[in-house]
C-alpha positions in Angstrom: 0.0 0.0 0.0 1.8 3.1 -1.1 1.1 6.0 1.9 0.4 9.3 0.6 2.4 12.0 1.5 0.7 15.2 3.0 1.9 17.1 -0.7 0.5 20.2 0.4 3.3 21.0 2.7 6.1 20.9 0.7 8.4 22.1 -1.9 10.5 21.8 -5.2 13.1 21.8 -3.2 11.9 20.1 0.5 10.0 16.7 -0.7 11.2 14.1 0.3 12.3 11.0 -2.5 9.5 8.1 -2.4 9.4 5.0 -3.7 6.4 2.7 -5.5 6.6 -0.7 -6.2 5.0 -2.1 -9.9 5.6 -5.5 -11.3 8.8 -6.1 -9.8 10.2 -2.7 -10.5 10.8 0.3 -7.8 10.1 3.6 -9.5 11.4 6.6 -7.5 9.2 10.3 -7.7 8.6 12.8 -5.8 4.7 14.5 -5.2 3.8 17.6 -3.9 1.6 20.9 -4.7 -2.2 20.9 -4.1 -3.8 17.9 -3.3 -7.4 16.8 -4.8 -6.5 18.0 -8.2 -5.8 16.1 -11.2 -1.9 15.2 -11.2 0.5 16.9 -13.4 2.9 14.3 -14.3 6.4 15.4 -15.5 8.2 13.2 -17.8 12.1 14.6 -18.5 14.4 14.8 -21.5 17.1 12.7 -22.2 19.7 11.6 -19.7 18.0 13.3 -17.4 16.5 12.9 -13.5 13.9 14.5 -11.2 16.3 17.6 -10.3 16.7 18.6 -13.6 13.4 20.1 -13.6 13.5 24.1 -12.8 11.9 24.6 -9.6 10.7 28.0 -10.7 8.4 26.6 -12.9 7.2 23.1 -10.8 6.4 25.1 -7.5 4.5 27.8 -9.5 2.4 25.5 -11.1 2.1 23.5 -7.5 -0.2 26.3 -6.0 -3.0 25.3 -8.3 -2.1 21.8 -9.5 -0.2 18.7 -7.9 3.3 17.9 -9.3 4.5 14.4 -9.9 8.1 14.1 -10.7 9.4 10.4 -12.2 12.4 8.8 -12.7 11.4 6.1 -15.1 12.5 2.2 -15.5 16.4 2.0 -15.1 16.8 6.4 -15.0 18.6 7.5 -11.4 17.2 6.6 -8.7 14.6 3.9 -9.9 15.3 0.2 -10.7 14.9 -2.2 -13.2 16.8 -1.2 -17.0 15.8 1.6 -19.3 13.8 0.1 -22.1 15.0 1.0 -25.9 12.0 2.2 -27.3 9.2 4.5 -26.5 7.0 2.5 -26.4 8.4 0.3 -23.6 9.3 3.3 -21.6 5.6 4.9 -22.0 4.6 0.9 -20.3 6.7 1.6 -17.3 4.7 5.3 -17.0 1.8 3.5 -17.3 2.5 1.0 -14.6 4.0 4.3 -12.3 1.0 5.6 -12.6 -1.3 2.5 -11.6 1.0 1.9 -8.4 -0.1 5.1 -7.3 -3.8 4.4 -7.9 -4.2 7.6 -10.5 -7.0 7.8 -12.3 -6.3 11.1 -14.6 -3.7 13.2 -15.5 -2.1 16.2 -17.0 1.1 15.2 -18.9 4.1 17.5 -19.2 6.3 15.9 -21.7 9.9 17.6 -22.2 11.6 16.2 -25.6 12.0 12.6 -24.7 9.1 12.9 -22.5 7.0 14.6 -24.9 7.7 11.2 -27.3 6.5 9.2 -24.1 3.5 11.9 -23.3 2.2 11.1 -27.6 2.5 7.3 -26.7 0.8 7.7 -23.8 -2.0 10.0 -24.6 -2.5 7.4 -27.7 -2.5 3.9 -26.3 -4.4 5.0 -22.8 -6.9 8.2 -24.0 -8.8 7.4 -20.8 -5.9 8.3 -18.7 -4.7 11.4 -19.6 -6.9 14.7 -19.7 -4.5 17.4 -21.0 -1.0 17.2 -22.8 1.8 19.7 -22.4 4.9 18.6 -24.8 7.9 20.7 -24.6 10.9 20.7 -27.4 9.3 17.5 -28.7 8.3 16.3 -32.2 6.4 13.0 -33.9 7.1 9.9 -34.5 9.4 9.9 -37.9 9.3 13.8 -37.6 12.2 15.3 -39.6 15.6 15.4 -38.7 15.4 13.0 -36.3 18.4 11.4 -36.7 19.9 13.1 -32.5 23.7 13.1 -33.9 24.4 16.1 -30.9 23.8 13.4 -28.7 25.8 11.5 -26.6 26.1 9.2 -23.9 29.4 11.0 -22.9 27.2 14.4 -22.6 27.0 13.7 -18.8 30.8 14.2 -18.6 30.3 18.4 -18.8 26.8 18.8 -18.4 26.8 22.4 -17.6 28.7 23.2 -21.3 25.8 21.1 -23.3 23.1 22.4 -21.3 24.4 26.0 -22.5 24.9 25.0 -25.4 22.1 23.2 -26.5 19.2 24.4 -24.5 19.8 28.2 -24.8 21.2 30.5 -28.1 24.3 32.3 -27.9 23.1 35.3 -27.3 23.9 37.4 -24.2 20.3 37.0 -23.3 20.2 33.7 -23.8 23.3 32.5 -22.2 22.7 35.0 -18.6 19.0 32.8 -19.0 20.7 29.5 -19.1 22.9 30.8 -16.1 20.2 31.6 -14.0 18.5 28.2 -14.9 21.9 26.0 -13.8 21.3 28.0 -10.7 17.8 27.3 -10.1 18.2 23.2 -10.4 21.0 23.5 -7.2 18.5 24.7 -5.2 17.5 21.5 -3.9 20.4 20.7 -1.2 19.2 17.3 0.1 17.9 13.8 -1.0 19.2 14.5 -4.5 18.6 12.7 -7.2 20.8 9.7 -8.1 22.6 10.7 -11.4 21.8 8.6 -15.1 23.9 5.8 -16.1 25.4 5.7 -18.9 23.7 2.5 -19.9 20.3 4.0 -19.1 21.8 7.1 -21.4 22.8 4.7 -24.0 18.7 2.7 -24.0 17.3 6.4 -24.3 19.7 7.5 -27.5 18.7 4.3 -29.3 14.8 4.8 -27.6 14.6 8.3 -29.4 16.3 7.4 -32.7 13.9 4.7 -32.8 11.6 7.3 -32.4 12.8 9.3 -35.5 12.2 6.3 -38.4 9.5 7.4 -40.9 7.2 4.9 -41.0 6.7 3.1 -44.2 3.4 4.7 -44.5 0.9 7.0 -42.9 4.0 8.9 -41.1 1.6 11.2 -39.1 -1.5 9.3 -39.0 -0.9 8.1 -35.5 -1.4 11.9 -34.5 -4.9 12.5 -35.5 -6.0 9.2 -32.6 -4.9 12.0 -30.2 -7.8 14.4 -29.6 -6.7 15.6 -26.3 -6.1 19.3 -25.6 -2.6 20.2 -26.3 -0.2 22.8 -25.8 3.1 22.4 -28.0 5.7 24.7 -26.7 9.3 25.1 -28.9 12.2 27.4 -29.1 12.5 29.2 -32.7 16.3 28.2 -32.7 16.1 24.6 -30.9 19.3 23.0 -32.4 18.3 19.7 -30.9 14.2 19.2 -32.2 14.3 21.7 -35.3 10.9 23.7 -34.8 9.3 22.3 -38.0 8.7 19.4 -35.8 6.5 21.5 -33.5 4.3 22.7 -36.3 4.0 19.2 -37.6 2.5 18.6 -34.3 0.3 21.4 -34.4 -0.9 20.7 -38.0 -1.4 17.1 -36.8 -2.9 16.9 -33.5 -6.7 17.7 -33.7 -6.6 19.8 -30.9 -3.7 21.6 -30.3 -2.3 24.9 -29.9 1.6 26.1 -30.2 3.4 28.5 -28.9 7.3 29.6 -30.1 9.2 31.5 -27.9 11.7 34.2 -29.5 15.7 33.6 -29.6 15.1 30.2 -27.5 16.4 26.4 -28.1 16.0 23.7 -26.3 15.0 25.1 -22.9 12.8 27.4 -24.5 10.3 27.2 -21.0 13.2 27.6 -18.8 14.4 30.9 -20.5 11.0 32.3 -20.5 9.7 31.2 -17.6 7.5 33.6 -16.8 5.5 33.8 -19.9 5.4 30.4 -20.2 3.8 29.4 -16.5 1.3 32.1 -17.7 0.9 30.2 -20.8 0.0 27.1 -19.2 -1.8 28.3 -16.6 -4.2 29.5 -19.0 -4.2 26.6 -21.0 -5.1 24.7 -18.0 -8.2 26.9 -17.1 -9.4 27.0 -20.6 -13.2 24.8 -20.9 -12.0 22.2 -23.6 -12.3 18.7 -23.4 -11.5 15.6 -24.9 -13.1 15.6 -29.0 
């Protein structure tokens, strides 16, 4: 029986690490922010854990909604090996979020996660209510092919993050500064870092990812009628923004926003705008087609 923590009472930065148990495999997450409403479940980018996530923006969005933070099969803290494909990783989510007894969720899906949010949202409709997908693109989108990535990213992680999730403006950069700030806030109970074997099962679970289908390359897309809110840098060097369009064009109902002079961590350098963004998109009266 998994005991609920009192979320409520804590923080980004002060929950504590917990543990749930699934067919054999112990997922670590964290859960906080207001309790009684429908989750929002954060699936992360490649190579990846829970403190990668900016606090600014999961404690803003905790005074209205509560926050679930994962680590999925094999990543960090949690057990069991990272799967190869998507659609074994977006299993394990599934079976995360059974072990907890949730019923419906918001998904925020961040590159890698936004792939796991799509498979999600498609193979259980019932489960999810709203999709948020962040620097992400379709199955077989274009230029898919992820050769800026590497297992061997983790060895200076502060360089690629500046590199790839923020421009090299002077903007940009001071933006990305602030943000490598922001994910140290958290001073106990850290996350467990990725492996590089669970880094290696994610690069071949994403290229996967990036085939074209034989046929039909985006007919999956039109199965998701969920609300969606696509949200993409206009200079993301790691999911070129066509992808985000493609999505837009594709989903049946979806909305995207682009944010100016902004890669990868497009949310993260506009913060502000963005929680605003989703905030609204959260409140807005539209449901399921």
């Amino acid at each position: 029986m998994v005991e609920k923590q009192a979320a409520s009472k804590y923080t980004h930065e002060t929950v504590q690490t917990q543990f749930v148990e699934a067919n054999g495999m112990r997922y670590a997450y964290r859960r906080f922010g207001k309790a009684g409403t429908a989750p929002l479940l954060f699936l992360g980018y490649f190579n990846s854990n829970m403190d990668a996530w900016d606090p600014a923006v999961t404690n803003s969005l905790a005074d209205a909604h509560e926050v679930i933070l994962f680590d999925n099969a094999g990543v960090a803290a949690s057990g069991g090996e990272t799967p190869q494909t998507v659609a074994e990783m977006t299993q394990h989510c599934v079976a995360f979020c059974r072990a907890l007894g949730l019923q419906s969720i918001h998904v925020v899906g961040f590159s890698l996660g936004g792939m796991i949010a799509q498979q999600l949202a498609q193979d259980h409709p019932e489960l999810v209510q709203r999709l948020i997908l962040l620097g992400t693109a379709p199955r077989g989108g274009e230029s898919l092919t992820f050769t800026e990535l590497s297992p061997e990213e983790e060895a200076d992680p502060v360089a690629f993050l500046l590199g790839s999730f923020f421009t090299p403006s002077a903007v940009s950069q001071a933006a990305g500064r602030e943000y490598l700030r922001r994910i140290e806030s958290r001073r106990k109970d850290r996350d467990l870092p990725v492996s590089r074997n669970s880094a290696v099962a994610q690069l071949a679970a994403i290229r996967e990812w990036g085939i074209i289908p034989a046929t039909g390359r985006y007919a999956t897309l039109q199965k998701i009628t969920h609300p969606t809110l696509i949200v993409h840098g206009n200079k993301d060097i790691v999911v070129e923004p066509t992808n985000a369009l493609i999505l837009a064009e594709q989903l049946p109902n979806a909305q995207l926003i682009v944010y100016p002079d902004s890669s990868h961590g497009a949310q993260y350098q506009h913060a502000t705008m963005f929680l605003e963004h989703v905030k609204l998109f959260l409140n807005e009266k539209r449901e399921v087609r």
